[in-house]
Structures are given as C-alpha cells and as structure tokens.
N, C-alpha and C positions, 0 to 999 in steps of 0.2 A: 568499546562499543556499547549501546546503549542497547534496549531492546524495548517493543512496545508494542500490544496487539491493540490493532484497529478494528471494528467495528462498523462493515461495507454491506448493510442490510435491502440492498439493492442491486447486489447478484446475485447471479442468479442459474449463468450457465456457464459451460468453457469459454466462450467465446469471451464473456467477463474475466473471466480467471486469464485467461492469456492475454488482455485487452491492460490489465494492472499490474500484472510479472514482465510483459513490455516497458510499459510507462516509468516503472522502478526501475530497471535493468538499466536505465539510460541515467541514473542518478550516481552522483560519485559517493562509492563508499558504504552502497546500499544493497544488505539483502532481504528475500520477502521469501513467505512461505504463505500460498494464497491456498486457506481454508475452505472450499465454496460452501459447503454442507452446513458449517458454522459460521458466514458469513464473516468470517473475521479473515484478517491482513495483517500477519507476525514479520514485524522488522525490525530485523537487526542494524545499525548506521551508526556511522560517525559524525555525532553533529558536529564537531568542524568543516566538515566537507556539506555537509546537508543535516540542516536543520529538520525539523522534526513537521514543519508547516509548512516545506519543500515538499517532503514527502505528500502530504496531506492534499497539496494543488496537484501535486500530480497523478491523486487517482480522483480527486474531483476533476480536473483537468480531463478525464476521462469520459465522463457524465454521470458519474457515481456519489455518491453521500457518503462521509464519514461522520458516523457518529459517536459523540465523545472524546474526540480525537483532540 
C-alpha cells in the first residue's frame, strides 16, 4: 500500500469531508482519512487497483482542487 497526503484547500465544511470519503469509498483498494481543519486528504491505496491520478479525478470530480497532488 502506498500512502500520500493531498492538499484540498477548498473545503471547507462536513458536507465537503463527506462529499470526498464518498467519492473515495467508491474506489478499489482505497482508504482516506479527510483532515477538514488541515485541509488535507491521507490516502492510503493500492496502485494496482487505482492509480494515484484516479484518486486525484475523483475528488476534483467532486468540485474540489488538489493541490500538489
């Protein structure tokens, strides 16, 4: 498993936090630990199963910014 904190400095509320532990949850092989306070997104995955730019569409897929990612 890989691990890698993202950098989501455009949420901002629950409703974000649970809009992006959704989005993830639906990816194989994927876990997240959504920071709101620190604006950051800790995930843990298997890039065989899901690459690491999988991830990344699907919390911009969301309407969010990753930055650094």
């Amino acid at each position: 498993m890989d691990e890698k904190i993202l950098n989501v400095p455009d949420m901002t509320c629950g409703h974000c936090k649970a809009s992006i532990e959704g989005a993830l949850g639906k990816l194989s092989g994927v876990q997240c630990e959504v920071k709101l306070e620190a604006k950051e997104v800790k995930v843990r995955f298997d890039p065989a199963a899901t690459p690491l730019t999988s991830i990344v569409d699907a919390i911009e897929g969301q309407g969010f910014t990753v930055a650094g990612g």
